[in-house]
C-alpha positions in Angstrom: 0.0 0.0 0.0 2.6 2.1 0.4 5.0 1.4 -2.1 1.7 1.6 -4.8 0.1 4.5 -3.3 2.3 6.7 -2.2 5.9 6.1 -3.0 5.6 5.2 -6.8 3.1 8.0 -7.8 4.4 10.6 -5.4 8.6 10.2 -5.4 9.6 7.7 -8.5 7.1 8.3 -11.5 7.7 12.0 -10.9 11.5 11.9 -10.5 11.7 9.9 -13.9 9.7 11.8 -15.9 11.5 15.0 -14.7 14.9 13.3 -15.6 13.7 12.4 -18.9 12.0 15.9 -19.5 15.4 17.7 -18.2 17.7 16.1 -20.5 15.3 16.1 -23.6 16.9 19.6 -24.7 18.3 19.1 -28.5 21.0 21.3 -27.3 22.3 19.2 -24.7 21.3 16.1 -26.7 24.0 17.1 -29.4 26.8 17.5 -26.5 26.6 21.4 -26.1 28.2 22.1 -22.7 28.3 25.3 -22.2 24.7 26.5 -22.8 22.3 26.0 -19.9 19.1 23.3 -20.4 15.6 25.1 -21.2 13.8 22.3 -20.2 13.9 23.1 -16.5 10.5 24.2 -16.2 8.9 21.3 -18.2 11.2 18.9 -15.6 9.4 20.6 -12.8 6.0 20.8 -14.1 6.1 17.0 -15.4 6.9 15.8 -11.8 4.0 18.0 -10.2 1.7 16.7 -12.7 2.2 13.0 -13.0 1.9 12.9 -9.0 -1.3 14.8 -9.6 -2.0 12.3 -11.8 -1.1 9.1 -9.9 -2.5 10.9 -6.4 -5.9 12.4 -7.9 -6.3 11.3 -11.1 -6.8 13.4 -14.1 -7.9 17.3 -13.4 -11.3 18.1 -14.2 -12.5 20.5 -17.0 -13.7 23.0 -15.8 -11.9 22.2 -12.6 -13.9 21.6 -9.3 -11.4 22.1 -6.9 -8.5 24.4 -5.6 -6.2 21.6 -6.7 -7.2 21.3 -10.1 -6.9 24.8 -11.0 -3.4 24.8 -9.8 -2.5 21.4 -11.9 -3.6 23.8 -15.3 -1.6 26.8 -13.6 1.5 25.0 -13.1 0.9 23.5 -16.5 0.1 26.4 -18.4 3.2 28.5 -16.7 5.5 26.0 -17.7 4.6 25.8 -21.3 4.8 29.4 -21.7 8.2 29.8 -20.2 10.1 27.1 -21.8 8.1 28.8 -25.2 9.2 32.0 -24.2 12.3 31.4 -22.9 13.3 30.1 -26.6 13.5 34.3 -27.1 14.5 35.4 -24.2 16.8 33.0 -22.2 17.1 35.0 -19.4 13.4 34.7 -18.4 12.2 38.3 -18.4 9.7 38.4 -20.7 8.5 35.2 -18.8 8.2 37.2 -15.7 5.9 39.8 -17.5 3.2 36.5 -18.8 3.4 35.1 -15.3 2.0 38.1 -13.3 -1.9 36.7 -15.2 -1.1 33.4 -13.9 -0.7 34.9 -10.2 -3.6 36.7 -10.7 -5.5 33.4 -11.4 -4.4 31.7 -8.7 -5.7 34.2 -6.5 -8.8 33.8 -7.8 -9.0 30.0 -7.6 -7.5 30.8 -4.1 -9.7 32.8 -2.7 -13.1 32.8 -4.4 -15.2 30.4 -2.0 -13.4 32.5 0.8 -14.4 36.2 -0.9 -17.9 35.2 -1.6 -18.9 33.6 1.5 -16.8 34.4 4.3 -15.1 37.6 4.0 -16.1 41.0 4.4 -14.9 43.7 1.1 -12.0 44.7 3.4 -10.8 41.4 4.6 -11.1 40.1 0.9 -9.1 43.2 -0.3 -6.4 42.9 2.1 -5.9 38.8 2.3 -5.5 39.2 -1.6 -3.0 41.8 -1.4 -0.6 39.4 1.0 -1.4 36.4 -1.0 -0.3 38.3 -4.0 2.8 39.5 -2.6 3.7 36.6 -1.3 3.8 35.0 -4.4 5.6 37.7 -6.1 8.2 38.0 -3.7 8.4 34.4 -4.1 9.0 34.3 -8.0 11.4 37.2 -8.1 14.0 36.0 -5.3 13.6 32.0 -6.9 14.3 34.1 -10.1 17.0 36.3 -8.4 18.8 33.2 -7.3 19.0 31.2 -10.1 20.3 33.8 -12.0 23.1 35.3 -9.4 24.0 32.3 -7.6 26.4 29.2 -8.9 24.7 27.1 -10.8 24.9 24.4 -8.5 23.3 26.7 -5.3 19.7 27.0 -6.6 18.5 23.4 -6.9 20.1 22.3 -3.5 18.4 25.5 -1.5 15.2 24.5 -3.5 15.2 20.9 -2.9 16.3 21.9 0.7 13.0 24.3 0.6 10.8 21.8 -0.7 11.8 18.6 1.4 10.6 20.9 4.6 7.4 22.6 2.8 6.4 19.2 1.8 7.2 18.2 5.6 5.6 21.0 7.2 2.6 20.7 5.0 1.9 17.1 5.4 2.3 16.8 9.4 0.1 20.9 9.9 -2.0 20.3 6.8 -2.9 17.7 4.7 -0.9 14.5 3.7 -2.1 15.2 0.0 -0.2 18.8 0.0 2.7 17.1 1.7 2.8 14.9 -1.2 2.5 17.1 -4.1 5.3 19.1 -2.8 7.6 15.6 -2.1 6.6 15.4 -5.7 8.8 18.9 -6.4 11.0 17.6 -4.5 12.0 14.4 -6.4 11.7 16.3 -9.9 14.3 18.8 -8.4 16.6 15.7 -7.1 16.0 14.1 -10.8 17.9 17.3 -12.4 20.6 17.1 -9.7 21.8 13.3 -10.5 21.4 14.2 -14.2 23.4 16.4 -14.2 26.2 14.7 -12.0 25.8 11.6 -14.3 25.6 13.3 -17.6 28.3 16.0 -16.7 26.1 18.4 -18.5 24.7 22.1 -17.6 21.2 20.9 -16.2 19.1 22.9 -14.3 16.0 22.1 -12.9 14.2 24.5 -12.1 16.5 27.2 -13.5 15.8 30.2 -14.6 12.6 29.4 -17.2 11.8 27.3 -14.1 11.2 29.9 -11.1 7.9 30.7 -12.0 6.9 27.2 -11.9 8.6 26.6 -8.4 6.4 30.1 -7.1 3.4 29.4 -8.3 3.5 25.6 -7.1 5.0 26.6 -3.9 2.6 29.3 -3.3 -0.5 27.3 -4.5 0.3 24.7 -1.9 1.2 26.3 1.3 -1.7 29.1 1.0 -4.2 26.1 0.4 -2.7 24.5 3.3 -3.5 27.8 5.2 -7.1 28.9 4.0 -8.3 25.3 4.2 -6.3 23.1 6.1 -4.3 24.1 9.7 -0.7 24.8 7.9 0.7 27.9 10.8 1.2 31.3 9.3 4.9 30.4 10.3 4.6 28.0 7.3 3.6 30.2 4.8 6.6 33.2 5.7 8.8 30.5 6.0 8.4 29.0 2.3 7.4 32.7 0.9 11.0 33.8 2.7 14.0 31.0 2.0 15.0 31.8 -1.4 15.7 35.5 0.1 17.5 34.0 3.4 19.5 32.1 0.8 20.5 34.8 -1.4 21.0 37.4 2.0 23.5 34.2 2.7 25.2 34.6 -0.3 25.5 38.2 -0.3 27.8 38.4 2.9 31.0 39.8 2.6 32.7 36.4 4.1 31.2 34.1 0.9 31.7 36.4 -1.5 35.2 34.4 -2.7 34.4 31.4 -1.0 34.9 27.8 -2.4 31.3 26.7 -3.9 30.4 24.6 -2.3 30.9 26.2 1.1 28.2 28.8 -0.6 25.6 26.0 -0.8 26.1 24.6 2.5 25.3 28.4 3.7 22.6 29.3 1.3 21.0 26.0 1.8 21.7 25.8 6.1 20.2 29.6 5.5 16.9 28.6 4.0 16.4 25.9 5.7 16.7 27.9 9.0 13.9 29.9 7.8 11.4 27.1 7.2 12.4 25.2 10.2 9.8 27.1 12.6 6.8 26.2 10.5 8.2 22.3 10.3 8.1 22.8 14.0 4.8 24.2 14.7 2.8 22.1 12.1 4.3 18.9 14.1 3.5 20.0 17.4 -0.1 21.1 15.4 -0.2 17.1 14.3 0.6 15.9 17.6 -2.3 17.9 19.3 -4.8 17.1 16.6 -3.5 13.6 16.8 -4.0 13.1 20.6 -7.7 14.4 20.2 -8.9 13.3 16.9 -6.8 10.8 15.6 -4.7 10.9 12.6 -7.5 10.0 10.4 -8.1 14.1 10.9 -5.4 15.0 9.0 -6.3 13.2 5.5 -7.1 15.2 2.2 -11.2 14.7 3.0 -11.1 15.8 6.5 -8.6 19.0 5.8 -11.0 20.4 3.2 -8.1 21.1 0.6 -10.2 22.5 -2.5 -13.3 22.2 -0.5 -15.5 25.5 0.4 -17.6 27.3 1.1 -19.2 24.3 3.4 -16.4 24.8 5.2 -15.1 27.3 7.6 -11.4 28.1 7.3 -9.4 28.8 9.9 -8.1 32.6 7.5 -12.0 33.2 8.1 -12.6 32.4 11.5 
């Protein structure tokens, strides 16, 4: 049961098809070394989705819930950043496409919330966090792939999304946690490809950073609308990529060997995340000692279900 539902559709069918994904680019196919892959955002996206796949099933249209939305968000972003990005390497013009995304995903987000449960001023200012949040987000992921070795921004983000996926499955739901693991693998599948291969593969990358935001923020704001993620959650995974790149920034690792810079960009995020980790286990273990851990399954956390509902943002 395990092994079949859980391990297989949430760890190894992702990590293989965001392998396979992050080496498919011609360039690197023909043995160019020097220019950076472009499939880093497909590599991330394919991993999301096929866990989506093997966890859910196949997405709705139109979609029902909160979920299914973000599996055609993360889908849709990825697309048009690897499209994009066939311009524009450097991701800029992706950044400008994305901000419609975000502005979806707020919707999708918040809609149940906004037409039941809050009032015009608690609607206008929850979306105002959520979208900065999510911007702030995107522009440091994007920030750090760009500035830091090329090596730094896939160990801080696997780093970052080992404890979101943590933190969300012990204060949340264990079908967040998952889809998060999922991220996880894909991002682990571009590090031993590129170790094996000895080629310049990055997953996420740059094309990529939108796709890590707008997963990453999808997931730990669901987990705090409609679940019991702690607000200490949300900073935490909203804040890492900029505790990583603060890291870097000192004086001290400015000339450093690399990989001293990853072990302090990635103990640096990781630091940040940590409280939420903490406070969603202590979370489990209370709700666990009165309600069993049967109350902290994908049904019984709501994710994607409301307005019957009353999440905690609204109580």
């Amino acid at each position: 049961m395990l092994l079949d539902q859980i391990v297989l559709p949430g760890i190894v069918y992702p990590a293989l098809v965001a392998g396979l994904l992050a080496i498919a680019d011609p360039a690197l196919l023909q043995g160019d070394r020097r220019r950076p892959s472009r499939t880093g955002a497909l590599a991330l996206a394919g991993g999301y989705l096929t866990a989506h796949v093997g966890l859910s099933g196949w997405p709705t249209l139109p979609p029902a819930e909160t979920s299914e939305w973000l599996f055609w968000l993360v889908l849709g972003t990825a697309v048009l950043s690897t499209l994009l990005g066939l311009r524009d390497p450097d991701g800029r013009a992706v950044w400008i496409a994305w901000v419609p995304l975000v502005a979806v995903l707020l919707w999708t987000l918040t809609r149940p919330l906004v037409r039941y449960r809050w009032s015009v001023p608690q609607s206008a200012a929850w979306l105002v966090v959520i979208a900065i949040s999510v911007l702030v987000l995107g522009w440091t992921l994007h920030r750090l792939a760009r500035q830091a070795p090329a090596v730094v921004s896939p160990v801080v983000l696997l780093a970052l999304f080992t404890t979101v996926a943590a933190t969300l499955g012990l204060g949340a739901s264990a079908r967040l946690g998952q889809l998060a693991g999922a991220l996880t693998a894909s991002v682990a599948a571009g590090l031993v490809a590129r170790a094996v291969l000895r080629r310049p593969i990055e997953v996420p990358g740059r094309l990529g950073a939108p796709v890590a935001a707008l997963a990453i923020g999808g997931l730990v704001w669901s987990g705090y609308l409609y679940a019991e993620l702690p607000a200490a959650g949300v900073a935490g995974a909203c804040l890492a990529p900029a505790a990583a790149l603060g890291a870097l920034a000192l004086r001290p690792l400015a000339n450093a060997r690399p990989w001293t810079r990853v072990v302090a960009a990635t103990l640096a995020a990781t630091v940040v995340t940590l409280p939420g980790a903490i406070l969603a286990g202590q979370a489990a273990r209370a709700a666990a000692d009165e309600y069993e851990y049967g109350a902290l399954q994908p049904e019984a956390a709501g994710y994607g279900r409301c307005p019957g509902q009353v999440p905690r943002a609204a109580a």
